[in-house]
Structure formats: C-alpha cells, structure tokens
C-alpha positions, -999 to 999 in steps of 0.1 A, spaced: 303 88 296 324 59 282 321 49 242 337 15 242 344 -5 210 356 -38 203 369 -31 166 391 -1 161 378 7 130 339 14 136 355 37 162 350 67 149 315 56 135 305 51 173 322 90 181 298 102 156 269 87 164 272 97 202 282 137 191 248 137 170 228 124 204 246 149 226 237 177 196 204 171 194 200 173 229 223 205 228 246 195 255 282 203 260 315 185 267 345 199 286 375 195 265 395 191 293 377 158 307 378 141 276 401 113 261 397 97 227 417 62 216 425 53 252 432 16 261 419 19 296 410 49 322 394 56 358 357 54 352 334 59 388 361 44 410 365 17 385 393 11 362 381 0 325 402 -21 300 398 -42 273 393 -76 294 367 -57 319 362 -38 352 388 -39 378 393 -25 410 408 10 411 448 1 428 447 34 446 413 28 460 428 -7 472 460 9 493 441 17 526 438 -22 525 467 -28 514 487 -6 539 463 -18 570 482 -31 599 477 -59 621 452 -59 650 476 -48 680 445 -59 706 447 -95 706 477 -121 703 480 -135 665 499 -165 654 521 -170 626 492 -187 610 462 -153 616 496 -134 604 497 -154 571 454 -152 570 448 -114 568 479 -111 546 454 -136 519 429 -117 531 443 -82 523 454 -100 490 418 -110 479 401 -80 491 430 -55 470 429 -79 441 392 -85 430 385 -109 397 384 -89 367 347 -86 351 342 -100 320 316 -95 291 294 -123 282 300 -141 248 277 -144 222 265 -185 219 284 -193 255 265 -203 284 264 -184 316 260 -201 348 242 -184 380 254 -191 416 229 -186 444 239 -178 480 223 -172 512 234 -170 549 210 -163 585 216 -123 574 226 -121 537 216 -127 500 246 -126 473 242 -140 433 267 -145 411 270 -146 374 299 -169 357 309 -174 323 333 -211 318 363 -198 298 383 -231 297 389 -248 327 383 -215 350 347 -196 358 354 -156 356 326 -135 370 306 -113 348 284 -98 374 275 -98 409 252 -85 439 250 -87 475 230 -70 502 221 -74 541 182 -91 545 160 -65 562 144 -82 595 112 -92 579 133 -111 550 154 -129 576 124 -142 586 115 -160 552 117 -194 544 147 -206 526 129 -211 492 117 -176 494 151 -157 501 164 -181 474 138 -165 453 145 -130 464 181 -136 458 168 -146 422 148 -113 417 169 -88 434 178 -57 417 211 -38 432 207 -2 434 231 15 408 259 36 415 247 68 434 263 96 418 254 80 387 216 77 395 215 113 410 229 126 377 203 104 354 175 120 380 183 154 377 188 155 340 152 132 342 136 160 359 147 192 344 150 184 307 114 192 295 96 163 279 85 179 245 79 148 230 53 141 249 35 173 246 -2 178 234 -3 190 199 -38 206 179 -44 205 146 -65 229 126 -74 224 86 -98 231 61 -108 238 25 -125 265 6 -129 269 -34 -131 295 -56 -134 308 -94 -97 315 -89 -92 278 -77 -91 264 -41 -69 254 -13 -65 246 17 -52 262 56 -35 248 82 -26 257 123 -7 237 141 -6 249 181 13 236 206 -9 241 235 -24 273 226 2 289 213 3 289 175 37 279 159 29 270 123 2 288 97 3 274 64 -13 285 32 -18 255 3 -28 270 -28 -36 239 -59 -29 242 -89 -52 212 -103 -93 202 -98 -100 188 -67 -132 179 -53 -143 189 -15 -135 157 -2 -103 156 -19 -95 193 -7 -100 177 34 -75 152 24 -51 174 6 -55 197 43 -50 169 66 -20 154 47 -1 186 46 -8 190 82 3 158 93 34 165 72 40 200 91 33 185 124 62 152 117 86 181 103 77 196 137 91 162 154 56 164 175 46 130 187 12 132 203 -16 148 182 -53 161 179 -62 168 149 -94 191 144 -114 188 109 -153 199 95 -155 172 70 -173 147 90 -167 121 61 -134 126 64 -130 125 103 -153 90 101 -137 77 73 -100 82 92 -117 68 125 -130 39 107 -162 39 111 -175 49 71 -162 28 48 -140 42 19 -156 35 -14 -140 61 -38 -113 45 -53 -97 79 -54 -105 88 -14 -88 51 -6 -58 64 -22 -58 94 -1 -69 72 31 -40 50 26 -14 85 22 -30 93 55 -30 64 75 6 57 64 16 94 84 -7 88 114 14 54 123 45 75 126 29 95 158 27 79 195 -7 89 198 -33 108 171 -68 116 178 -91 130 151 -119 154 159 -148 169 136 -155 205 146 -185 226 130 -172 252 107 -173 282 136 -150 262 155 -128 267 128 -126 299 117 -85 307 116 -79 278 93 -111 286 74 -99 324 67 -62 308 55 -81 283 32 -98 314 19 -65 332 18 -52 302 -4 -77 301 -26 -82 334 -34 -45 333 -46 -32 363 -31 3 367 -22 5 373 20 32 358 26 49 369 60 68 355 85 39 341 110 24 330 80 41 307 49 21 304 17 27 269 -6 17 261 -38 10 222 -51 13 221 -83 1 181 -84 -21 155 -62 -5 139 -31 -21 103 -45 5 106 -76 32 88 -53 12 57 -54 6 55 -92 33 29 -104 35 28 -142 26 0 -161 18 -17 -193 -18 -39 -191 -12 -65 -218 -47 -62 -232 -68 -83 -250 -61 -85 -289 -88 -105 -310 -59 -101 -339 -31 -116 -319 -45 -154 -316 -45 -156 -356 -9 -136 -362 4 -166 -334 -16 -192 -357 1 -180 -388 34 -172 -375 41 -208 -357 12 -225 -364 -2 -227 -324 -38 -225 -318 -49 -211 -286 -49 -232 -255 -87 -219 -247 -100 -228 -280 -128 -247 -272 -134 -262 -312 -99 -260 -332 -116 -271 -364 -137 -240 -363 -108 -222 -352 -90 -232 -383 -116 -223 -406 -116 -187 -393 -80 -182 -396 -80 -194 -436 -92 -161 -443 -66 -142 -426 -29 -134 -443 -3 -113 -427 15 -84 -449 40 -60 -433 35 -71 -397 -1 -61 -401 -33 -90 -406 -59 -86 -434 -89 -107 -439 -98 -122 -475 -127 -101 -484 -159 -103 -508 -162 -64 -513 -127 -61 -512 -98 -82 -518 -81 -75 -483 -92 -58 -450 -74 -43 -428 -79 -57 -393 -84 -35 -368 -80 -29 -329 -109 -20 -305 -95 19 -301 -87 16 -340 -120 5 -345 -140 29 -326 -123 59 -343 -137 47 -377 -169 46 -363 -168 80 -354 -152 97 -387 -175 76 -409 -203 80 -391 -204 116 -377 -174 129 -393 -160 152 -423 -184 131 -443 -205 114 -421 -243 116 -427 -256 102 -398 -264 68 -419 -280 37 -399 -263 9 -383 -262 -18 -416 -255 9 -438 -225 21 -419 -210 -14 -411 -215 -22 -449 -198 14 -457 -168 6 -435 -162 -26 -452 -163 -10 -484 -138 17 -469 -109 -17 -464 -113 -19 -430 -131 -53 -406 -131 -66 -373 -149 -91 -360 -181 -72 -342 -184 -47 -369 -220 -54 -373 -230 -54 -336 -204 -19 -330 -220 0 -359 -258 -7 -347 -251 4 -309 -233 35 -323 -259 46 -338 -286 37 -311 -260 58 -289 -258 87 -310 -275 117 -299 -282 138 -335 -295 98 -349 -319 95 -321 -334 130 -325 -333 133 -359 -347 96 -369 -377 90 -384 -406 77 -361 -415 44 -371 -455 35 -377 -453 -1 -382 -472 -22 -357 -450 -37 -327 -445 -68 -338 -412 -88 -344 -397 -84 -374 -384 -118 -392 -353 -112 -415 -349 -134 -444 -327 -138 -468 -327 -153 -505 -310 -184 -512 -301 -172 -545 -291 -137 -538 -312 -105 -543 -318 -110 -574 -348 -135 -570 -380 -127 -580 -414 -146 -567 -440 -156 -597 -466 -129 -589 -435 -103 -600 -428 -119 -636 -465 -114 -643 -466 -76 -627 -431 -62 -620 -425 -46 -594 -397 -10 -587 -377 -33 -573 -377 -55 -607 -378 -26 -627 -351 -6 -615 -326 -38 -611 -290 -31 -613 -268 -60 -615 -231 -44 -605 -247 -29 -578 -268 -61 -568 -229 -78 -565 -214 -52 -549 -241 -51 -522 -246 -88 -518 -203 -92 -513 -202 -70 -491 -230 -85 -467 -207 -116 -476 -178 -99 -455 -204 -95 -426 -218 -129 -427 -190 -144 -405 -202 -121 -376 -242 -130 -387 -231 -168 -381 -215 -161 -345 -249 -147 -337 -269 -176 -350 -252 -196 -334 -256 -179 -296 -292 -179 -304 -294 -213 -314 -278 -221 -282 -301 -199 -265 -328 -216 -278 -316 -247 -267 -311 -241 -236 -348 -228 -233 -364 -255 -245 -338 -276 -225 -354 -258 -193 -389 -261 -205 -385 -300 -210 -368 -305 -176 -397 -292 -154 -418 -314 -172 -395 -342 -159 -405 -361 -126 -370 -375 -116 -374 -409 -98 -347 -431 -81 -344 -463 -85 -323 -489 -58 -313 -523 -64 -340 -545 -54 -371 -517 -59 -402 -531 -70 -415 -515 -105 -441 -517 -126 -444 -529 -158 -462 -527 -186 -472 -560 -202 -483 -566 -236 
C-alpha cells in the first residue's frame, strides 16, 4: 500500500483518510513494514520516486554482471552491441504521470508474433513513456489480419502484477459482502386512550437485530401513525448502514402511495411522502410490501407496547418517545404579506400614490377624502360619529363576535348589528355584507329566529329622498304610530348612521347594475344575427 502525494502539506490529510478506510474495515498494519515521509522506496520490484517508476538496480545486476557468449566468435563491434544492450535493458525510461491539459500520444506496434502499445507524454523536445504493454499473439491471433491485431493491440488489457491480483482476490473472496445483504422491515401503528405509537423490526435475514418502541406525544391520524413507522424504520435501518431493503407494511394506502401507484392528495401525507422518499433514495435497492395484519404480529404487539405507554425497556428491545411530527423539518417560517384594504389609502395619504391596479383614480380619490391618519392608525370621516376606527379583517371579525354574541350581545339581526358597530367607532369597508352572513351563520340566531309568514316574494327596499321623516298625504289626514310616536334626535342618529353604511350600499349597486348590464347585454346578443360583409357583396337596399 503506497499513499503518494504531490504537496507535502495535504500529507497528513491523505494518512488520515486512508487510517479511517483501513478502520472501518478493521484491518491491521505491521509497524515494522511501514514508512511515513519517504522520498522514494521498493514497491513490487519497482522503485518509486517523485518523477515515477524505475527499475529496481538490484533486480538489474544479473544483467548487468552477464558475460559474453563464449560459443560463438564476437567482434569488437557484437562486443560494443550487448554492452548497449545490457545498458538499455539495466536502465529502463523512468515512468511518468500524465499532466493535466497535456496531450498524450499512443504508439502502435506489431510484429509476425507480437503486439506492444505505448503511451507518451511530449515534455519539451523528448517523449517520456507513461505506460506500456506487450504480449506474445496466441496462434489464432497470428493469424489475423493486420487491421485486426492493430485493433487488438488497441483493446488489450495486460494482466496486473500477480502477487498483487492474488491478494485483491483473496481479500475479494473472504471479506463478507454485508452491504449487499437482504434486509426486512417490519412496522405498524396502534392507538389508544393513553395515545398511540408505533413498532419496528428490522431483521437481517431472519435473525432480528433491532426492536424499536415509538411512543408520540402529539395527535396523529392512522395514516399519519404508518408514516411516522416507516420513517423511523428507514432511519434505524440507514443507522444500520444496510443498503438493500424490504420493507413490510399493512397500510395498503401507504404501501401504494410509496409505490406510486395512489396519488397523494393530503397535503399533510405529501409532506410525509416527500420525508420518505427522500430516505429510500439513500438505499441501493428498497422494495415495499403490504402484509395483512397477521403477518405482522411482532411489530403489531410493539406498537401496542408503545401505545399503551408502559415502560419495557430492555436490552433486545429500546423504547423512544417523539415528542413532535417528523413533517416539522419542512416547515420554513415565514411572513405572507397579506392583503390590507387600509394600506392603499395610508400610501395615498402618506406620498400621495394611488395604486397601480386602480382601475378609475377619480373614484379612487373620492374614497380616500374621507380617510385621515392619526397616530399611525386610519379613521374614516363619519356621519354617526366623527371618526372611525378602520379596521383589519381578524380585527374586524372579533367585533363581530363580542358585539354580536358576546358580554352584551343579544343575538340582534344583521342591519341592526352593522349599524350598532358603527355607532361603537369602528368601520370597514364590508361591514354591511360581514354583519348579515354572521348572523345567517350563527347557530343560536337561526334556531331562535322568528319564522317569517310573509308570502315568497321579493322584497323591494326603498328609501326616502328626504329622510325618514316623510310622510305620504293619506298620513296627514289619519296618522299613523309611526307619525305619532316620531322622535327627531333619534330619526338623525339613525338616518347618519345608515349614512356611514351607504358607501358600501353604493359598491353593491353598482355590481348589480353591472350585473344587470351584462344580462340584458346577453339577452340582446342572441337576438343578433351577425352577417359578414366583403368588399364587392351584393346587398340589398331599401329604397324610398
């Protein structure tokens, strides 16, 4: 094992990294055979430096130290030739590393018997190898055309270094392959008066090596229970480092919802989908199975366990407590800039802007002239009153309620209690249309309420030009209770406090009168014949 560097100082970064592989693996080093912060050593016959590989000089003496051939006759010149050729053989060119953005060149080579590649890398003016292979053709190959043994030289693979390869297969072979081991998965849920939970078994094989007990401390729905299970068990299995699993579940929702196949409408279930789904991509392999409820019994007694809340804990068997929902990791907090019917008009008095959306700024303008801002807060100009406070839609709905149905609420009808608010100070723009569906909402008002006689008809509303005060003739000649029992500080204070509502009263008129518009619009249309005319059509017409 060689950890080679090329910057001193990530060094000892490297060492580290490589004692935490052979640690988790729990294999051992010799002490003896080891050497740290070496510039070069022995490595497989090989000797390893900082430029590369070269040959190993006491592997390269029984070359060096060979003697002539003592057979034959040799001239000065064979002399001089297997000197070289001692030389080249003892002296092979070191190996270099290839270089990031350089260009490596490849050199093909074959002979009647032989295949050899060789890959260069151009430093300067001189090509220095960076690897190379050779090998003898079997008698088949020989037989190949010259394109094809070119190609095989292309495609060759060398055989690596034998020791090195029977060490890599032995430790292949007898290191068991745990990783890739069939885990099984049991949960379920169970509730109680006491609360529920959840159990869990995970198995490796059939051997059990986990039991879990989830106890929750918050409401949770069946479906939410399954979820809660799966999750923790997925959890258990990851802390377990388990890779392939089967997962075994009773909640066929669940199990088809996981597999895909229901669709996940809940928003709160898609919360726990996505949880889920998240954890299953960090195994090789998952499978999900739904099992009836006797195929599940273990997990089904330790959901039971859980829920119950009674304290088992041993040490087959761990009990855990979850004191909050596994979907809380996905809320992100946030402020939702809601709408504010008060905001447009504090902008409009503050800087003078009126709303981009504004579809008519003249009306817009009117409006806000009966607005003022005091302390921060907007009041309207009232009839009733002299200022209202403006309020917000929660604001708004909490009146409602006290008046209405509170300390000294009576229960009164819509009008009344929108008029009774504005006397109270208080307006927003919908009071009118607020206070009626209250009370049509309001349980105690539509029990109570007086059952109407009058004949289904529809009611026309109509109001006096000249206030309530106006009489018709037939009442000057025989008054009337209402003529009789006139009070004319109570008239006013009645007649400005519809005044406050009338804005609203407009708003509506107007809708309608679009409405209306629009219907006879409709009506007139499919009365229409639409013709098309082009240039040159013959028409006819009428002629005096």
């Amino acid at each position: 094992m060689v950890v080679k560097t090329t910057q001193e100082r990530s060094h000892c970064d490297d060492l580290k990294e490589i004692f935490e592989q052979i640690q988790s693996y729990n294999m051992r080093l010799n002490p003896e055979k080891c050497a740290f912060g070496v510039q070069g050593g022995k490595f497989f016959g090989f000797m390893l430096i900082s430029r590369g590989i070269e040959a190993n000089p006491k592997k390269c003496e029984a070359i060096l130290n060979m003697a002539s051939p003592k057979t034959m006759k040799e001239t000065t010149e064979c002399d001089k030739a297997f000197v070289e050729l001692k030389t080249i053989l003892s002296s092979p060119p070191v190996l270099q590393r290839p270089v990031v953005g350089k260009p490596l060149y490849l050199y093909l080579s074959i002979s009647n018997r032989s295949i050899s590649s060789d890959l260069v890398i151009e430093t300067g003016k001189t090509q220095q190898p960076v690897y190379f292979i050779s090998r003898v053709m079997q008698p088949m190959e020989q037989r190949y055309l010259r394109i094809e043994q070119l190609a095989l030289t292309l495609v060759f693979q060398p055989r690596s270094a034998l020791k090195a390869q029977i060490l890599a297969d032995f430790i292949t072979e007898l290191t068991p392959d745990e990783h890739n081991k069939t885990w099984k998965l049991h949960v379920d849920r169970a509730s109680s008066r006491e609360g529920s939970g959840a159990g869990i078994i995970l198995k490796e094989g059939d051997e059990v090596v986990a039991k879990q007990a989830l106890q929750f401390h918050f409401s949770a729905s069946n479906n939410q229970a399954e979820y809660e299970a799966l999750i923790a068990g997925l959890k258990l299995a990851l802390s377990h480092q388990v890779q392939s699993l089967t997962a075994h579940c009773d909640s066929l929702l669940v199990v088809q919802q996981i597999r895909g196949e229901f669709q996940v409408k809940d928003h709160l279930l898609e919360q726990y989908w996505l949880i889920t789904k998240d954890l299953i991509s960090k195994f090789s392999s998952f499978t999900i199975l739904h099992v009836h409820r006797e195929q599940n019994v273990r997990a089904d007694i330790l959901s039971k366990l859980a829920a119950t809340r009674a304290d088992t804990q041993t040490s087959a068997l761990s009990q855990l407590t979850l004191t909050k929902p596994s979907i809380e990791l996905l809320y992100i907090e946030n402020i939702n800039c809601l709408h504010d019917w008060r905001k447009p008009f504090l902008e409009y008095i503050n800087t003078g802007t009126i709303p981009r959306d504004e579809l008519n700024p003249q009306q817009f303008r009117r409006k806000a002239s009966f607005y003022t801002k005091i302390a921060g807060e907007l009041y309207r100009r009232g009839f009733s009153q002299p200022l209202l406070k403006c309020l917000s839609k929660d604001e708004a709905r909490e009146v409602m309620d006290e008046v209405h149905e509170g300390v000294c609420g009576n229960h009164i009808g819509g009008r009344a209690l929108a008029t009774k608010i504005a006397r109270t100070r208080y307006y927003w723009p919908t009071m009118k249309r607020k206070c009626i569906a209250k009370v049509k909402a309001c349980d105690k008002c539509q029990k109570h309420e007086v059952i109407s006689t009058k004949p289904a008809e529809v009611l026309h509303s109509m109001e006096l030009v000249y206030g309530s005060e106006a009489l018709i003739p037939v009442e000057i000649e025989v008054p009337t209770l209402r003529a009789e029992l006139y009070n004319k500080q109570q008239n006013i204070s009645a007649r400005n406090a519809e005044l406050d509502l009338a804005e609203e009263d407009r708003e509506i008129a107007a809708i309608k009168q679009r409405a209306q518009k629009k219907l006879a619009e409709r009506k007139r249309n499919k009365r229409v014949v639409p013709r098309t005319f082009m240039e040159g059509d013959l028409v006819l017409r009428r002629t005096e």
